[in-house]
N, C-alpha and C positions, 0 to 999 in steps of 0.2 A: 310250406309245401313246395317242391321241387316243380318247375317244368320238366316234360318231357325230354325237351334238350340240355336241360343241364343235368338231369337224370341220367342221359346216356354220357354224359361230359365226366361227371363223377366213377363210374362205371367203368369206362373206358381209360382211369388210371391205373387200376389193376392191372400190372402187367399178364396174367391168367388171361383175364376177360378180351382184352386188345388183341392177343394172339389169336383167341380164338374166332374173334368178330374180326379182322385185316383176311384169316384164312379164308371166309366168307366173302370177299372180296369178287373173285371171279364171279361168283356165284349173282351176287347181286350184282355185275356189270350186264351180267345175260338177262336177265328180270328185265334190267333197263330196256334194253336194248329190244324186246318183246312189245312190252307195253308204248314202247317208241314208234316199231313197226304200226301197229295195229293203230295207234294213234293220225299215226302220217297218213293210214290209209282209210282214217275214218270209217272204222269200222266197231259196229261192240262186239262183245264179244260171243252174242246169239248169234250175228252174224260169222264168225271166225268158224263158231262150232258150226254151223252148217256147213262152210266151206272144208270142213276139214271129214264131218262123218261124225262128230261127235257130239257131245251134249255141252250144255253154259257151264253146267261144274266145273266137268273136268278141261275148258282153254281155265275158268279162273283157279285150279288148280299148279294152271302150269304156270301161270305169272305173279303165281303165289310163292311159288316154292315149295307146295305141299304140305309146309306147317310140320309139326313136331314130330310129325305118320309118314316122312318126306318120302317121297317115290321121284325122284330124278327120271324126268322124261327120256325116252328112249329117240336116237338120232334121227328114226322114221316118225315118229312122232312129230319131234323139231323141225325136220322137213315138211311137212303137214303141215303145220302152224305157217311158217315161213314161206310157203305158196299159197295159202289162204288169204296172207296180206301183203302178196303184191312181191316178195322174197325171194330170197336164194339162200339157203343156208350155208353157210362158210365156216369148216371146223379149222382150226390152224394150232400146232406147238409154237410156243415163243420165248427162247433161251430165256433161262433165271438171271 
């Protein structure tokens, strides 16, 4: 039986699969970058939702990803989040 990690090690030689998981890329640097916030400022994430208006679901939704149903949190949203732990949100383009 495979580990996990070499699970995705196999997986990730399909050139298919690699494309499609590298595009997911940004995607999971903002995840990090979330769970980092919140982390630095010690907080969980009962407390995030309070600061933010909302419920524990939906911040573990947002540093989830939203799973296979994905709903891509909206900019006031992420501003929300990101003044709830202590943030600034900063959108930026960065040539290819």
């Amino acid at each position: 039986m495979l580990t996990h990690e070499e699970m995705v090690c196999k997986m990730l030689e399909d050139p298919e699969v690699k494309a499609e998981y590298d595009a997911l890329e940004p995607e999971f640097e903002l995840l990090d970058e979330l769970l980092k916030a919140r982390d630095e400022a010690g907080l969980t994430q009962e407390d995030v939702a309070k600061r933010m208006g909302a419920s524990r679901p939906a911040v573990a939704r947002i540093e989830a990803g939203g799973g296979s149903k994905r709903h891509s949190p909206s900019i006031t949203t992420l501003r929300k989040y990101a003044a709830a732990v202590g943030c600034k949100l900063q959108i930026k383009l960065v040539r290819k």
